[in-house]
Backbone bond lengths (Angstrom), bond angles and torsions (degrees), N, CA, C in turn:
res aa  C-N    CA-C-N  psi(-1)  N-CA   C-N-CA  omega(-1)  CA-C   N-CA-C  phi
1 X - - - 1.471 - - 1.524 110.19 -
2 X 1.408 111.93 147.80 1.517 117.78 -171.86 1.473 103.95 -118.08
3 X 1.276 100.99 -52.49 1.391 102.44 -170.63 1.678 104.26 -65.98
4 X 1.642 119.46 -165.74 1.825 127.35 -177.68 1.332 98.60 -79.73
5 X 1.222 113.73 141.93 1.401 113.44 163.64 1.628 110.13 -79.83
6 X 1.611 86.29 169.49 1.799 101.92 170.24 1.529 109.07 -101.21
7 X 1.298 128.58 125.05 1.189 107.20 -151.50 1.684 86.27 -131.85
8 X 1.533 112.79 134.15 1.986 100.13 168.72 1.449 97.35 -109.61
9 X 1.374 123.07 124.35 1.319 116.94 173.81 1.891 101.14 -120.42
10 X 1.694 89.64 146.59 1.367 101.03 176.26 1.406 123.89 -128.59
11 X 1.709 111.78 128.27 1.480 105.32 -172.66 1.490 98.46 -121.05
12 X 1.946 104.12 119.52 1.803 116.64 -174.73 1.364 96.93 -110.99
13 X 1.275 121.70 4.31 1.723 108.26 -169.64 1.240 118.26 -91.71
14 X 1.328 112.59 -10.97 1.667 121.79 153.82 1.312 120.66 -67.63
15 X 1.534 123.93 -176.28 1.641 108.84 173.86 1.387 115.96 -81.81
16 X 1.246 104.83 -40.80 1.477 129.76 -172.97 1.660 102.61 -75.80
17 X 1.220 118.88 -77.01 1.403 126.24 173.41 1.629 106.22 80.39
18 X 1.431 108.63 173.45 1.573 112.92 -172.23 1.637 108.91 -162.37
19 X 1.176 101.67 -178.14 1.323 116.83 -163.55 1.535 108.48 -151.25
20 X 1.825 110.30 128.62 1.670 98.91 -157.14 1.796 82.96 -141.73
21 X 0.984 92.00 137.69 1.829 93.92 171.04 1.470 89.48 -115.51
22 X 1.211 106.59 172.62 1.804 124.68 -174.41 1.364 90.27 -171.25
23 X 1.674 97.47 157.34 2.029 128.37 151.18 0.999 73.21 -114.40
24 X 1.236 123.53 134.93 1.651 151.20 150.80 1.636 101.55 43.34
25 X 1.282 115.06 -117.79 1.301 118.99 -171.84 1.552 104.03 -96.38
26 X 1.384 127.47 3.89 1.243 113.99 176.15 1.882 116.73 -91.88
27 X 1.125 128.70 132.44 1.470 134.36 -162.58 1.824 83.21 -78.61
28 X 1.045 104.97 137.33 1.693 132.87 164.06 1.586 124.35 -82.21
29 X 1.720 80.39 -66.66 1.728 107.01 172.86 1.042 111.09 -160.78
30 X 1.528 114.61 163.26 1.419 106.99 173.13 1.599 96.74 -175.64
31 X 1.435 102.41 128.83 1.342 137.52 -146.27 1.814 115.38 -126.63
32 X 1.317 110.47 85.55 1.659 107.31 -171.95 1.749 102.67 -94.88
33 X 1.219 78.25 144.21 1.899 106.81 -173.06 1.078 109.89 -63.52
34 X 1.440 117.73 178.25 1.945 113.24 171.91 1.805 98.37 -137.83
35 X 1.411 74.26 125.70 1.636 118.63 179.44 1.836 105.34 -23.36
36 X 1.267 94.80 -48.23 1.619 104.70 -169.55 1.627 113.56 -87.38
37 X 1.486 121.79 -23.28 0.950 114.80 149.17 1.725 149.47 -90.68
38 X 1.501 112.58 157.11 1.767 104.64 -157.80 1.762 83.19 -59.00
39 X 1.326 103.46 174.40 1.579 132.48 150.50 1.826 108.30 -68.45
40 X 0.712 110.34 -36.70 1.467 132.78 -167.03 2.077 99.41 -57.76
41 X 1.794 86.39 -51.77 1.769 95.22 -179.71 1.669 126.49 -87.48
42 X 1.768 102.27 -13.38 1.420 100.11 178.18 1.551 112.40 -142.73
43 X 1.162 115.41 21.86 1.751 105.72 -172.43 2.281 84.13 -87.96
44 X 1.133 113.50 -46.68 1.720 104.88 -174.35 2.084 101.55 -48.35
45 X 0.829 99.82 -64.52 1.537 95.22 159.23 1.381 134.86 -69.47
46 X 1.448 131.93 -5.70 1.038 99.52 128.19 1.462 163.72 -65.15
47 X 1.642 98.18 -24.24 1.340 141.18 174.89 1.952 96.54 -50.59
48 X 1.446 91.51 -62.29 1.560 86.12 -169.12 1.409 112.74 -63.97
49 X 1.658 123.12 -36.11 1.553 116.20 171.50 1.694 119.75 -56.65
50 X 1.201 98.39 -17.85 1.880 104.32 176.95 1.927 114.97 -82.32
51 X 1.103 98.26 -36.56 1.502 110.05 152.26 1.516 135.84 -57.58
52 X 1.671 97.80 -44.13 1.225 94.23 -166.47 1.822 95.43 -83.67
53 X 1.498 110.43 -39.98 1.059 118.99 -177.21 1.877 122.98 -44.15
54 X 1.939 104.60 -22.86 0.904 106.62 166.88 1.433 143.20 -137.08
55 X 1.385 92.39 38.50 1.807 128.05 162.84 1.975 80.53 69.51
56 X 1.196 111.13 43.26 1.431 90.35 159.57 1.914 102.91 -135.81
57 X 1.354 98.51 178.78 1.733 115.45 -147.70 2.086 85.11 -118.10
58 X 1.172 98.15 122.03 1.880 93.30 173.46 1.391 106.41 -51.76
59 X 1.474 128.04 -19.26 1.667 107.06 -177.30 1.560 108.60 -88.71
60 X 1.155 101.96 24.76 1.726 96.16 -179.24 1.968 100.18 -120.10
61 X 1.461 111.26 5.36 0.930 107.59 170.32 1.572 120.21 -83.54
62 X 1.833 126.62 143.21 1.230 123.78 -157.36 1.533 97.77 -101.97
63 X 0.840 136.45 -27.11 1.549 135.77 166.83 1.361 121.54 -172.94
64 X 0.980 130.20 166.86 1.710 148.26 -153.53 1.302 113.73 -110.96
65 X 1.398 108.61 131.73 1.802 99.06 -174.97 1.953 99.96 -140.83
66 X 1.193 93.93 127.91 2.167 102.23 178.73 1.173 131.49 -110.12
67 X 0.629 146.05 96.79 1.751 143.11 176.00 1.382 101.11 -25.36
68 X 1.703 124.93 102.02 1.123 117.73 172.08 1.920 130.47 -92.37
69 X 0.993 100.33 21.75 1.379 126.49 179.47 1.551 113.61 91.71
70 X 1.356 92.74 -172.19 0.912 147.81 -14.14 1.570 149.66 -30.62
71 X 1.381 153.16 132.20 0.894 116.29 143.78 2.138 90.88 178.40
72 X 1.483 116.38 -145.33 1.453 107.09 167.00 1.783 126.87 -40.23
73 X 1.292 92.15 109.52 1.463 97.94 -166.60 1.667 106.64 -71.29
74 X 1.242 130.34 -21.96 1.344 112.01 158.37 1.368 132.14 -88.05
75 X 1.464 108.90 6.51 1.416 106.74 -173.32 1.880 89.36 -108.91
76 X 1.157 146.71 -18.34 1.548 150.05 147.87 1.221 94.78 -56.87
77 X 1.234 138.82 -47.16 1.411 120.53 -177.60 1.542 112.01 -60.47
78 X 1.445 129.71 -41.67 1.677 151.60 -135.47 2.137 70.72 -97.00
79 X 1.819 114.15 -83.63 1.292 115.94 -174.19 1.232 109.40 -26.47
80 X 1.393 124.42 -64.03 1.580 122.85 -158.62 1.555 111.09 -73.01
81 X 1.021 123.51 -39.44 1.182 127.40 -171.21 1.778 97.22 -69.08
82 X 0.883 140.13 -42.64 1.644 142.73 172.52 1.583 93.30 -60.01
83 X 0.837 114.15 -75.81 1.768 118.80 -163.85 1.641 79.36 -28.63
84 X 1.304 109.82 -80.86 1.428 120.94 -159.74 1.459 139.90 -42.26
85 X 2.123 98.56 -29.83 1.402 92.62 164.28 1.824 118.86 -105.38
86 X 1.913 103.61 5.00 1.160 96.90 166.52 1.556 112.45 -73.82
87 X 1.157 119.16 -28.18 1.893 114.59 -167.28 1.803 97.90 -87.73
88 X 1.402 118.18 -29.40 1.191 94.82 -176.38 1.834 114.53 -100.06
89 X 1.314 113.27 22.00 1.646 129.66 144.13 1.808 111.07 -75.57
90 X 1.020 97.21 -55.60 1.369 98.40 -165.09 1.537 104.03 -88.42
91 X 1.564 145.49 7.77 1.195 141.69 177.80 1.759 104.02 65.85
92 X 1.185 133.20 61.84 0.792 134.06 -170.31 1.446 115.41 -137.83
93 X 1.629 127.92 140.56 1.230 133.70 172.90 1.795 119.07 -59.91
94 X 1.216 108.43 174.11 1.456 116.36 -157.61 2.038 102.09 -136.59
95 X 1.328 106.89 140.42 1.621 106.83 160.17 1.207 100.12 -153.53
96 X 1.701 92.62 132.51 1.781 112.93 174.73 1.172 96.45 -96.84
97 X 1.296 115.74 153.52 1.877 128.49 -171.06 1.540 91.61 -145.56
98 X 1.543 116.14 127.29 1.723 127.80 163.62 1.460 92.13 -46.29
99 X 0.818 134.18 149.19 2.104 151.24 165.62 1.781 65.14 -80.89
100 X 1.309 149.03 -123.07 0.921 145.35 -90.36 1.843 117.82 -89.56
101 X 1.808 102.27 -1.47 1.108 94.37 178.95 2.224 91.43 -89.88
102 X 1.456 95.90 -13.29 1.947 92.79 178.46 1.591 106.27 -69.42
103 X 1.468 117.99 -38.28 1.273 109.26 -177.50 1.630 115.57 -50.78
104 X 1.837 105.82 -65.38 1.526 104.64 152.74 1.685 137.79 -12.97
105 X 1.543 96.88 -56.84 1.138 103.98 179.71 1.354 132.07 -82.31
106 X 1.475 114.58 -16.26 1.478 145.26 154.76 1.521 122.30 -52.21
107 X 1.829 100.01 -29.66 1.793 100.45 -165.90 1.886 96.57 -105.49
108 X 1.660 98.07 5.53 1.763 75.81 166.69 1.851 105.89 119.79
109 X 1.528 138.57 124.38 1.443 113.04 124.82 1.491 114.30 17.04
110 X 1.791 106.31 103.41 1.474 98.59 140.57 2.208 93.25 -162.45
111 X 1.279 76.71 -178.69 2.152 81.09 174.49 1.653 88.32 -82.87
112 X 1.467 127.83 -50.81 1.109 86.98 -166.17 1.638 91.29 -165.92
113 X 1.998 100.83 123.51 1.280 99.50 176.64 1.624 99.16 -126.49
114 X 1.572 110.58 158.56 1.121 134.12 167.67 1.558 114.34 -77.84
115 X 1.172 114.44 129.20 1.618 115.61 167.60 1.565 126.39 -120.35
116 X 1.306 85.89 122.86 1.958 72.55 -159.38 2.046 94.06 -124.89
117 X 1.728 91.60 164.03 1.839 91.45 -151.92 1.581 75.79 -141.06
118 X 1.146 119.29 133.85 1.922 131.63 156.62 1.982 91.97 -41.36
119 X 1.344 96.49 130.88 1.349 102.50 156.03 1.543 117.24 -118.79
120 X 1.312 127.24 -7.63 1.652 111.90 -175.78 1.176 88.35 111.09
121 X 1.638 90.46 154.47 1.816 93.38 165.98 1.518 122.53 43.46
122 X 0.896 130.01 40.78 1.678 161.25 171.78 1.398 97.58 47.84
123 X 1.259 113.88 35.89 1.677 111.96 174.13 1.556 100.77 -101.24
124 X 1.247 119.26 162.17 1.516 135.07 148.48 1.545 129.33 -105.41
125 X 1.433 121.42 141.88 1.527 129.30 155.91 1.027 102.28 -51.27
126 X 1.544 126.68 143.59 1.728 117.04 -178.68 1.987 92.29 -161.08
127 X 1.609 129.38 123.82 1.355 128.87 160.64 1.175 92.99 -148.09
128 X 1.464 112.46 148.98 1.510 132.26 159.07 0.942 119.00 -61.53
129 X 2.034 142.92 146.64 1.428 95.19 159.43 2.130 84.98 -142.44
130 X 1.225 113.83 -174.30 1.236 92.17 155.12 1.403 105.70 -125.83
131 X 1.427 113.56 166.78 1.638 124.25 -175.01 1.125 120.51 -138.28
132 X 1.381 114.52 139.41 1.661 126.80 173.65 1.236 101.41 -144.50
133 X 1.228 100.04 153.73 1.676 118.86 -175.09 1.404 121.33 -17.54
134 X 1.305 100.91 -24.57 1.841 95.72 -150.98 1.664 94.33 -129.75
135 X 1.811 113.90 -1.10 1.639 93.62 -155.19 1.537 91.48 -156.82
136 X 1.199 130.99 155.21 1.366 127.03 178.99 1.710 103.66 -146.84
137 X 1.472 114.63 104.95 1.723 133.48 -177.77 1.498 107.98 -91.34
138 X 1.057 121.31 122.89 1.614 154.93 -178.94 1.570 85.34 -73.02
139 X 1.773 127.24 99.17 1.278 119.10 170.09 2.149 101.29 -97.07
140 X 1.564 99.56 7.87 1.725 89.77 175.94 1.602 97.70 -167.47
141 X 1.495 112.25 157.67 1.140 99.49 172.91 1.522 138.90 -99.33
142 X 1.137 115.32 147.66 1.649 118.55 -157.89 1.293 108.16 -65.87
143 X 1.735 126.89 145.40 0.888 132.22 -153.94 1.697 114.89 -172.74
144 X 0.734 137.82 157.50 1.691 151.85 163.54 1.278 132.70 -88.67
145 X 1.028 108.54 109.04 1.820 105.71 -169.47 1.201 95.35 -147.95
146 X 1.953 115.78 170.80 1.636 111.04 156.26 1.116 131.72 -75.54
147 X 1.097 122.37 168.79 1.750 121.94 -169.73 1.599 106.09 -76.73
148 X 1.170 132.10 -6.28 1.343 137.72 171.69 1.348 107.22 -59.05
149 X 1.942 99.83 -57.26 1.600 109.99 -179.16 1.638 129.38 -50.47
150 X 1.590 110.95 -18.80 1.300 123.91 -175.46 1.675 112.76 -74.54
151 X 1.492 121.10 -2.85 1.489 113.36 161.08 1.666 107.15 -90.49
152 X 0.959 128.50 -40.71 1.514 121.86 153.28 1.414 131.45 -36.99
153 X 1.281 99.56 -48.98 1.421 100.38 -179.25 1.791 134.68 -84.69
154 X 1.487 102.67 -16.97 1.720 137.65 175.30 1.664 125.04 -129.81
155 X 1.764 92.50 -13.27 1.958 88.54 169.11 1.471 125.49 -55.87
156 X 1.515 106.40 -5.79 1.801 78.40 178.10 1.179 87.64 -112.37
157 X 1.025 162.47 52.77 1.842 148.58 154.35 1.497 92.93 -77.46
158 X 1.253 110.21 118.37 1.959 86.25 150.61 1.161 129.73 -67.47
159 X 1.068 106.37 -25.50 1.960 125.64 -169.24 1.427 102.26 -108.59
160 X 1.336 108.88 127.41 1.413 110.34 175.73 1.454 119.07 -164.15
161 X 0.885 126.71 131.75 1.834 139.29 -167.97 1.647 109.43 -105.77
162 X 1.418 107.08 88.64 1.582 104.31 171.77 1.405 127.59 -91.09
163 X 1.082 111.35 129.98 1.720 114.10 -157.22 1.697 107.09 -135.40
164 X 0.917 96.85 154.76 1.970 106.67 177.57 1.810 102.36 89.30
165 X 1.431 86.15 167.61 1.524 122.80 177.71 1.788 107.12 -39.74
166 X 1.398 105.28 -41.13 1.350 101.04 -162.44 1.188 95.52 -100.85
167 X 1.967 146.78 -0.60 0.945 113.46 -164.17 1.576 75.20 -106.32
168 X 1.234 127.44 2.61 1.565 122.90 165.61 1.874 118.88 -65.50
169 X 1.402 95.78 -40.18 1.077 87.43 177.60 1.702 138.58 -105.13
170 X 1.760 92.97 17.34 1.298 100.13 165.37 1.839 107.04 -129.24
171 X 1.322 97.73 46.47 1.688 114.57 176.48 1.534 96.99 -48.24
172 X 1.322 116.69 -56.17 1.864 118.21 -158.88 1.577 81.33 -60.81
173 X 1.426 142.29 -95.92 1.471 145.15 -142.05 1.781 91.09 -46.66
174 X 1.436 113.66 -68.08 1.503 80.87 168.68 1.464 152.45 -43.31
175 X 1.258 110.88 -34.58 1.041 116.26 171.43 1.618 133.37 -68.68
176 X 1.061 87.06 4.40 1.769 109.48 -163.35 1.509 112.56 -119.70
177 X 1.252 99.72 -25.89 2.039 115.88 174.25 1.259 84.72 -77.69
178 X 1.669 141.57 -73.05 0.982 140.52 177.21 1.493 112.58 -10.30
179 X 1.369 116.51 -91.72 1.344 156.13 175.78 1.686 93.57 -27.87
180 X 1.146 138.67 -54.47 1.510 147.83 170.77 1.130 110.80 -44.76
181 X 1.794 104.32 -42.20 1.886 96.28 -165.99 1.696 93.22 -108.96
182 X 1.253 112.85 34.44 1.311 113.22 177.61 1.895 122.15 46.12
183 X 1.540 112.41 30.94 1.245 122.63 177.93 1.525 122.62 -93.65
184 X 1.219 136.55 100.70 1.209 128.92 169.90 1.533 123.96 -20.91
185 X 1.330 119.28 134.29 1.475 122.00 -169.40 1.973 113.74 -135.87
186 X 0.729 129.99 98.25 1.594 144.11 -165.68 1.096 110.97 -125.95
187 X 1.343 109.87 131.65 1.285 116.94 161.01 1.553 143.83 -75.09
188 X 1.368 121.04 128.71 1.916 109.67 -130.45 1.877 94.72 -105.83
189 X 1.240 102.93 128.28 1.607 133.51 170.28 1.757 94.97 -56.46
190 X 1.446 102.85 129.56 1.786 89.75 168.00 1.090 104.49 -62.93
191 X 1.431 93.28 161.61 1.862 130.45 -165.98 1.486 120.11 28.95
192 X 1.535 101.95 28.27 1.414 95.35 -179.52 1.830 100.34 -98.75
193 X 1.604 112.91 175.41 1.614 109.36 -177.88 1.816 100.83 -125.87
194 X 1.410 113.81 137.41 1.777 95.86 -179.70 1.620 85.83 -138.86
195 X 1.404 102.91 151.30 1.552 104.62 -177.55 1.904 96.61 -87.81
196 X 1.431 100.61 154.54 1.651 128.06 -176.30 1.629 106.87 93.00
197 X 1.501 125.16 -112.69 1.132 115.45 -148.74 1.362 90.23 -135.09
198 X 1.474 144.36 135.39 1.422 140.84 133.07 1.356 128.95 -150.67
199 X 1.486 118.48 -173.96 1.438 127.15 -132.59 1.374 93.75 -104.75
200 X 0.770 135.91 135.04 1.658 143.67 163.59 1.516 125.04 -75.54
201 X 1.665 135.83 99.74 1.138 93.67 -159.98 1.728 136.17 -73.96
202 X 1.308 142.28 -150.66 1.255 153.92 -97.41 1.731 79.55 -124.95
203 X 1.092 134.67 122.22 1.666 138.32 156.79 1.111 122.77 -87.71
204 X 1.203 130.21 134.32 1.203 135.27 -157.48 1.567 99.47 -141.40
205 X 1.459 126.81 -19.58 1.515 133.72 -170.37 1.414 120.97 -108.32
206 X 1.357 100.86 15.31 1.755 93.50 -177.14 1.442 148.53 -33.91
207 X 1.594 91.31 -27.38 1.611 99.75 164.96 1.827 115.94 -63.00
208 X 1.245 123.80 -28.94 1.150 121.10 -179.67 1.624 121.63 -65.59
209 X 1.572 100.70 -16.17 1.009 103.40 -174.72 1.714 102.59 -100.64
210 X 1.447 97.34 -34.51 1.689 93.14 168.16 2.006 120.16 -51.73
211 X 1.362 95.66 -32.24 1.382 90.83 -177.76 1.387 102.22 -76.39
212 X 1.084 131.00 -72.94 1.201 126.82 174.62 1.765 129.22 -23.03
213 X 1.255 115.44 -27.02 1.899 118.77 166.68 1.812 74.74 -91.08
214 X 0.774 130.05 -69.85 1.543 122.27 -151.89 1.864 99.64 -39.17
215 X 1.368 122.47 -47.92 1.113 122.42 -169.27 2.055 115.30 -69.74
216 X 1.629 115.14 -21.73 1.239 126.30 151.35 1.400 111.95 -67.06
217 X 1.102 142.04 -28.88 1.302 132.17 149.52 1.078 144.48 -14.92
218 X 1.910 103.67 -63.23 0.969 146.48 -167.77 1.425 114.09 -89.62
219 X 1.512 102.37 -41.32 1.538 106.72 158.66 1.407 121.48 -65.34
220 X 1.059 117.26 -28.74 1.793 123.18 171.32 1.453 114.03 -92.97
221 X 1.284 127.12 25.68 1.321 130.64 178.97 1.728 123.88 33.38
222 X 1.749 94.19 38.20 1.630 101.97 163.20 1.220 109.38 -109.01
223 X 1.590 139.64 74.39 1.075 107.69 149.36 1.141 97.02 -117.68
224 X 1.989 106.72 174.40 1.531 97.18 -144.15 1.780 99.27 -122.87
225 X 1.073 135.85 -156.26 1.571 133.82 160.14 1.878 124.00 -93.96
226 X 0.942 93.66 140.72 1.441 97.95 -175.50 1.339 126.84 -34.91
227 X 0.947 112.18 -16.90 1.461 128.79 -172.61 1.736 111.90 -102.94
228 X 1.056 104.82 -29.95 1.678 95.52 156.73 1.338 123.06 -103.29
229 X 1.373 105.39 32.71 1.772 113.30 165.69 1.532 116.16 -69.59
230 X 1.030 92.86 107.40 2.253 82.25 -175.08 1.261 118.17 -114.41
231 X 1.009 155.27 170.48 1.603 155.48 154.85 1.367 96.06 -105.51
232 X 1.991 89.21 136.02 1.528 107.42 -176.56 1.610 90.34 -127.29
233 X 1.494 95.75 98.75 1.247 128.77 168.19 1.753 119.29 -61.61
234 X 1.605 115.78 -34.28 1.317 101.54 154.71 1.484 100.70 89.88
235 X 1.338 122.03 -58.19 1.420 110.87 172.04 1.620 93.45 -147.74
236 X 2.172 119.48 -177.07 1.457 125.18 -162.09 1.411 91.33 -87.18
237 X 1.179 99.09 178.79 1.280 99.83 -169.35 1.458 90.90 -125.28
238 X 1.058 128.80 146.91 1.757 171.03 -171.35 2.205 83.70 -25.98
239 X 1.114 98.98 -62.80 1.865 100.49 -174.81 1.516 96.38 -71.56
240 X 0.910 139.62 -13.78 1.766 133.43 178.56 1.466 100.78 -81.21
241 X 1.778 105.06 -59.22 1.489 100.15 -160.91 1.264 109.05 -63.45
242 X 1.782 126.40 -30.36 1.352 114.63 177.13 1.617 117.30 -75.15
243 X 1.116 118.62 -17.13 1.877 120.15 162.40 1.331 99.29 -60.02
244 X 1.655 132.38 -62.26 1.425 106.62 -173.46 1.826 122.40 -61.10
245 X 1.125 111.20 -8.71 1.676 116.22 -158.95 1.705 89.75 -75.30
């Protein structure tokens, strides 16, 4: 293919989650989920409001792109498994996207933001990455820890971009690691840049950002077949760890 693709990408690994169609870098539609309901009861309908919303037909879509986690391990299960039997009905290619390098890529341009995702068990998803318009670099690798561990692991940056669900909901401990190393901490205006530490606000569109790495993909001739779509869960999940105990 030469011309932009049509791309439906879906992100379930949040609670809420969304659904973003694109031609290349231009947004089509884009359709965020509700928090209180499963993935299970509205991502197929969302799909169709992103369609209908943009006078296009699912067989005119060129391939499928999912948030392969981190993040809710049954709602990556619910996303992937759709991605997977819509592209392999229709003969169609596949792109897995980190949820946490999209969160990154969701909060904007910066040298270097943190993305952090609720993991259970009072841990968080947590990788650095840096971002520019067009590209999002893994400066560490993603991982699960407690939110205690995150002044160890990011206290000396002076500069730092905290973004996602979880760095929302551990604003106070951030704000307070900050406050320790005597670093200014603010909460950040989109696309604006402030030197020391701040908050990115609240995402609600992740699929847009899934399409968007999905569409660098595509420009680098990785996307892959339906069948090696996987969720990278990152750590066991709650029924594993009690089988090993």
């Amino acid at each position: 293919m030469t011309s932009e693709p049509l791309i439906l990408a879906m992100e379930t690994a949040t609670r809420a989650g969304s659904v973003c169609l694109t031609l290349g870098s231009e947004i089509l539609a884009l359709v965020a989920g509700d928090a209180s309901a499963s993935h299970s009861n509205d991502l197929i309908q969302n799909m169709q409001r992103a369609l209908k919303a943009s006078g296009r037909e699912l067989s005119e879509v060129d391939f499928f792109a999912a948030a392969e986690g981190p993040g809710s391990f049954t709602g990556l299960r619910i996303g992937l498994a759709t991605a997977k039997a819509l592209a392999t009905s229709m003969q169609k290619k596949c792109a897995g996207v980190s949820t946490l390098a999209a969160v990154a890529s969701a909060a904007g341009p910066s040298e270097r933001t943190v993305a952090l995702l609720p993991a259970g068990r009072g841990e968080v998803f947590a990788q650095m990455f840096r971002v520019t318009n067009d590209y999002v670099e893994a400066l560490d690798e993603a991982t699960h820890i407690p939110p205690q561990a995150l002044a160890n692991r990011y206290g000396s940056f002076a500069t730092l971009r905290w973004a996602g669900e979880g760095a929302h909901l551990q604003i106070e401990l951030i704000r307070g690691v900050a406050a320790a190393q005597g670093i200014s901490f603010d909460t950040l205006l989109p696309d604006a840049q402030v030197e020391g530490w701040s908050l990115a606000p609240s995402q609600s569109d992740l699929a847009g950002a899934v399409a968007r790495l999905a569409r660098g993909q595509w420009q680098a001739g990785r996307l892959i077949s339906p069948q090696d779509l996987r969720a990278n869960y990152l750590r066991a999940s709650d029924a594993e760890l009690k089988d090993r105990a």
